[in-house]
C-alpha positions in Angstrom: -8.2 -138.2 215.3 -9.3 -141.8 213.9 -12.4 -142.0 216.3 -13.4 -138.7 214.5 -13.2 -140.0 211.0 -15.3 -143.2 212.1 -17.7 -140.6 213.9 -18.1 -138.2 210.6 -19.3 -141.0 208.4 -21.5 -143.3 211.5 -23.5 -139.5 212.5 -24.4 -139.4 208.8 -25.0 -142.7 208.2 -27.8 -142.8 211.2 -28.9 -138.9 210.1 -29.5 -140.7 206.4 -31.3 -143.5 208.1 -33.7 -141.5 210.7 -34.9 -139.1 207.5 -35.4 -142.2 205.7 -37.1 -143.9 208.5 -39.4 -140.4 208.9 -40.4 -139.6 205.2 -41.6 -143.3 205.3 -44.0 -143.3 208.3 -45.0 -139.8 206.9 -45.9 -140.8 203.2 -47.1 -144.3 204.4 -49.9 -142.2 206.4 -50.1 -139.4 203.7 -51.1 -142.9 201.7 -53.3 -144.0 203.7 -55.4 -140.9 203.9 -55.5 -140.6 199.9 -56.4 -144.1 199.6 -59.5 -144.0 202.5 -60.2 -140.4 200.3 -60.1 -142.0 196.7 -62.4 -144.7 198.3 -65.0 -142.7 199.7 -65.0 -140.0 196.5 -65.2 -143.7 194.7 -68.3 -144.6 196.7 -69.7 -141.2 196.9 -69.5 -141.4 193.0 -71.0 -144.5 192.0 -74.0 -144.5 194.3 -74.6 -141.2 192.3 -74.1 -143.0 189.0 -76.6 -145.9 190.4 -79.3 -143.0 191.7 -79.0 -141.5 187.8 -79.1 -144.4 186.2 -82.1 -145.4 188.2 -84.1 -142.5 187.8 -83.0 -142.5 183.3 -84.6 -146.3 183.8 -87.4 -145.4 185.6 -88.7 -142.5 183.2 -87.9 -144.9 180.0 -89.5 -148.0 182.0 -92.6 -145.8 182.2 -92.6 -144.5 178.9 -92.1 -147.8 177.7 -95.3 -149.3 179.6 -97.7 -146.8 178.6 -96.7 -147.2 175.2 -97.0 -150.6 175.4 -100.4 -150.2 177.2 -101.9 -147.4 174.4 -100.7 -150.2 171.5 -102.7 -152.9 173.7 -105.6 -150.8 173.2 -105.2 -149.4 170.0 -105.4 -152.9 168.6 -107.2 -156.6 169.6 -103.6 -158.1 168.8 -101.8 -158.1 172.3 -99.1 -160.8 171.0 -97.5 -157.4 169.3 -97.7 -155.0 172.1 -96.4 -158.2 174.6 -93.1 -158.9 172.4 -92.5 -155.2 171.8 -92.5 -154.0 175.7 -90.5 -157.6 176.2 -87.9 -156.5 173.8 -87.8 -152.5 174.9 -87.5 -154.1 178.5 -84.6 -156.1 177.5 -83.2 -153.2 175.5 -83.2 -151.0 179.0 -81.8 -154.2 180.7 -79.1 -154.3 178.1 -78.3 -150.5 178.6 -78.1 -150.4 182.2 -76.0 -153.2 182.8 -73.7 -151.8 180.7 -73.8 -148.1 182.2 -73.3 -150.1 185.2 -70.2 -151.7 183.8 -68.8 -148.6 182.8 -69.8 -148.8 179.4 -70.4 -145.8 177.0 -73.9 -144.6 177.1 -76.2 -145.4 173.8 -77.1 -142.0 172.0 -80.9 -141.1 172.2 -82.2 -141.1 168.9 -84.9 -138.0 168.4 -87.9 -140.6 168.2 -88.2 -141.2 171.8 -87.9 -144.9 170.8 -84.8 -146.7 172.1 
């Protein structure tokens, strides 16, 4: 009768340890698989962000040029249209680094000016 009191308590003992043991190496590779998931959804999403933020650049970096360019011909003073596609490139430099850092995007104001 003793050895089945000691018995009782030991087969529960090692059931409470195998389940333990079990849900561990089950949620450490259910872990695993969300982490390599989150990663790849993480890539996945900011080589998209870099793709949009590209093209936004590219159409403002444009837009910005030819600007620049029509001022330059408009009028014989190119120190003005230099300093003001210098500073709208900066601007755009300014805005995508930020995007880039996870900052708020800058509201478009209706002018089409920066």
């Amino acid at each position: 009768m003793d050895a089945l009191w000691i018995a009782i308590p030991a087969t529960a003992a090692l059931a409470a340890l195998l389940t333990v043991g079990l849900a561990h190496l089950v949620f450490r590779g259910a872990l695993a698989r969300a982490e390599a998931d989150l990663e790849r959804r993480l890539e996945e999403a900011l080589a998209r962000a870099a793709r949009e933020i590209g093209d936004a650049m590219e159409v403002r970096l444009r837009k910005v040029i030819a600007d620049a360019l029509a001022e330059l011909r408009a009028s014989s003073f190119a120190g003005g249209a230099t300093r003001s596609a210098a500073a709208t490139g900066a601007e755009l430099l300014q805005e995508g680094l930020r995007l880039l850092m996870g900052g708020p995007p800058r509201p478009s104001s209706g002018s089409g000016a920066p």
